[in-house]
N, C-alpha and C positions, 0 to 999 in steps of 0.2 A: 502471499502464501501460494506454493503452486501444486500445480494434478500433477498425477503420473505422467512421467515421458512417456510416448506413444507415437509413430508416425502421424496421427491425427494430429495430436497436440503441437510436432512440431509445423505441421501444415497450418495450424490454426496462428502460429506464431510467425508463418511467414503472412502470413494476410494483416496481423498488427503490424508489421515491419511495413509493407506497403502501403496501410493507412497512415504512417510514420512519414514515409516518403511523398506521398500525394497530397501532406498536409493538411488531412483528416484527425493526426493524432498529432498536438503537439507535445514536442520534449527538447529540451535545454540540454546543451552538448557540453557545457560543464569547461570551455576553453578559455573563463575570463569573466569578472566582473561587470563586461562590459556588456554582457548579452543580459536583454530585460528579460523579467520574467513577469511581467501586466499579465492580468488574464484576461481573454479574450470573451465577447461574449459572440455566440454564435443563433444562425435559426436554423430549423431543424422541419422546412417546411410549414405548414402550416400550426405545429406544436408552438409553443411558448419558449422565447427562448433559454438558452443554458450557458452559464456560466463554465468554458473551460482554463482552466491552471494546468501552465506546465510541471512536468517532475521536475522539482529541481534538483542540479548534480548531488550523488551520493555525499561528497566533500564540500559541502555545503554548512558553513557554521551552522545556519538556519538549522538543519538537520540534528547536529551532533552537540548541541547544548541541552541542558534540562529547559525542560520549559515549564512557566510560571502557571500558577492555578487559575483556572476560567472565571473570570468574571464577566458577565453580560454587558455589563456599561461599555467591553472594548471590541464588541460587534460593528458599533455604528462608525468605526474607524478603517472596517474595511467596506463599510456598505451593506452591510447583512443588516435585515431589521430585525430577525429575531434567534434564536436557537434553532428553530425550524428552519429559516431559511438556509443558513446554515448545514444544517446537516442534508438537506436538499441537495444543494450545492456538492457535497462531500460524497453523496450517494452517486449522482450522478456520474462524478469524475473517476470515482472506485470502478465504475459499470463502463465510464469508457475506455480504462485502460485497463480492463480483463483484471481484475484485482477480487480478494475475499475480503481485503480488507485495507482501508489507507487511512492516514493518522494526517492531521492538520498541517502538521510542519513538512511535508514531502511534497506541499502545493507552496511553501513558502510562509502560511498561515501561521503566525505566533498565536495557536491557541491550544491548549491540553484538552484536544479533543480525537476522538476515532471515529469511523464506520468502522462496522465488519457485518460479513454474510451477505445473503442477498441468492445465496448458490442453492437449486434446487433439492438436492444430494445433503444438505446439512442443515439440519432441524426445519427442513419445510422451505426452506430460502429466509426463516428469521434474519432482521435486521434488527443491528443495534447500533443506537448512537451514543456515544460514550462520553460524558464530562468527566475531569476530573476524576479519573479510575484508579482505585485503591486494590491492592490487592492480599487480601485478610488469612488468609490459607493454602499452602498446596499441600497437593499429597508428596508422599511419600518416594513412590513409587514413580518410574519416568518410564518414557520411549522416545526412541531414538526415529525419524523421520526427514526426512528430505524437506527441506524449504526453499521458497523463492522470497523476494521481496521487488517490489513495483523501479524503487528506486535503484537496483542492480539485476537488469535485461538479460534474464537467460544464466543469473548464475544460482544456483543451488547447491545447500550446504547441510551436511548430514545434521541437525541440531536436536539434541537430547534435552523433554521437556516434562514438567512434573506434567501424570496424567488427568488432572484435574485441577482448577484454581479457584479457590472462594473469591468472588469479588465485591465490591461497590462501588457504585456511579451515581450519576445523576444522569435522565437522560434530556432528551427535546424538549416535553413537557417540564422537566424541571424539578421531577420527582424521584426520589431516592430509591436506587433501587440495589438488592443483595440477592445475590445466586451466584451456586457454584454449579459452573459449566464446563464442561466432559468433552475429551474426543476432541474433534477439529474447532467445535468454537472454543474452547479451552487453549488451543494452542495457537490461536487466530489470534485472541486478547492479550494472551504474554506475547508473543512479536509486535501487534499493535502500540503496546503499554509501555516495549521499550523504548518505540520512537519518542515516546514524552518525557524520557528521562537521558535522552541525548544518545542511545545506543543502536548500532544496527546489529544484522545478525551477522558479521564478517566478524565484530568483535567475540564471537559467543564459539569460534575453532580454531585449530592449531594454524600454523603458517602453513606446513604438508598441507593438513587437507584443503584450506583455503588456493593452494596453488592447484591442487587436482583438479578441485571444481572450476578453477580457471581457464585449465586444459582444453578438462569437458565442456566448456560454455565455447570454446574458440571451435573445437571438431563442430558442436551442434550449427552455430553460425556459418562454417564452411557447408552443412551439409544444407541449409536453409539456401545459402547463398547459390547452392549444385541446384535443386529443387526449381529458382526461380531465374536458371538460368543466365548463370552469371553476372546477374544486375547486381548497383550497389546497395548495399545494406548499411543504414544509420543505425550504430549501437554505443 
């Protein structure tokens, strides 16, 4: 999900671009089967270390299938000992690639799982870890708002979305949980919720606007690229 453009915002996006570059951030360039996508575990100083995953490409079967309902017994297949660790893990990667919210499968993770939140500006910086997320009700009524997604760098798509959604999950603890959430986590959870049923949000507008926003994503990259004086930029 993304903030307002801003000259900040796109300064803030060329220091991810450099993190990209100096191999701070990794990410998969989507040119071939043959590039692994292992996640790396890294240290962070004297902190504990972290498990990072790359995005893998938007075109990515991983990405664009449904994916099956969470069962815990298929933790200890990637290494995770519990639901917590897990979402550990998720949180972490969400926060080092400037995200509000990333879904299990955009790390490669065959699981129907989310984060979202964490951002100061949106209910307190509430986090939510999401199993298996249903969703019971929306309104009626929609708004129409700019989006980003983790797994497409810089491109934003006008997306119209009901302004509220009932939902149910289970979360880390493993307990049932129903609320219906308003505003930005509202519209965090239905982009989150489509990644689990194979969808992104390219699929959700016309071919027009999807070319516009492509435009605009190619000016913004030229203007990032002017900014850091004409180095190269990995997108």
């Amino acid at each position: 999900m993304a903030k307002k453009l801003t000259p900040e915002t796109i300064e803030a996006a060329a220091q991810h671009f450099e993190n990209i570059q100096s191999g701070k951030t990794p990410i998969l360039n989507g040119k071939g089967s043959e590039e692994k996508s292992e996640n790396k575990v890294i240290s962070l100083g004297k902190k504990e270390k972290h498990q990072v995953y790359p995005l893998i490409p938007p075109n990515d079967p991983r990405l664009l299938m449904q994916i099956a309902p969470f069962m815990d017994d298929t933790l200890e297949q990637f290494g995770f000992k519990d639901r917590k660790d897990l979402a550990k893990v998720m949180y972490e990667n969400m926060n080092r690639y400037g995200g509000l919210g990333l879904a299990a499968n955009q790390l490669g993770l065959p699981y129907r799982m989310f984060v979202m939140g964490g951002h100061p500006e949106i209910e307190n910086g509430k986090v939510r870890y999401i199993f298996n997320p249903l969703v019971n009700d929306v309104s009626e009524e929609t708004i129409l708002l700019k989006e980003g997604c983790l797994s497409f760098p810089f491109l934003f798509l006008p997306i119209k979305r009901p302004k509220w959604v009932s939902v149910r999950y289970t979360n880390e603890n493993s307990e049932e949980v129903e609320e219906t959430l308003h505003g930005m986590s509202g519209r965090i959870f239905q982009h989150e919720n489509e990644h689990m049923n194979g969808y992104v949000f390219t699929d959700l507008v016309s071919k027009l606007k999807l070319e516009r926003a492509e435009k605009a994503k190619e000016k913004m990259i030229k203007e990032i690229k002017r900014r850091q004086g004409g180095s190269k930029i990995i997108h």
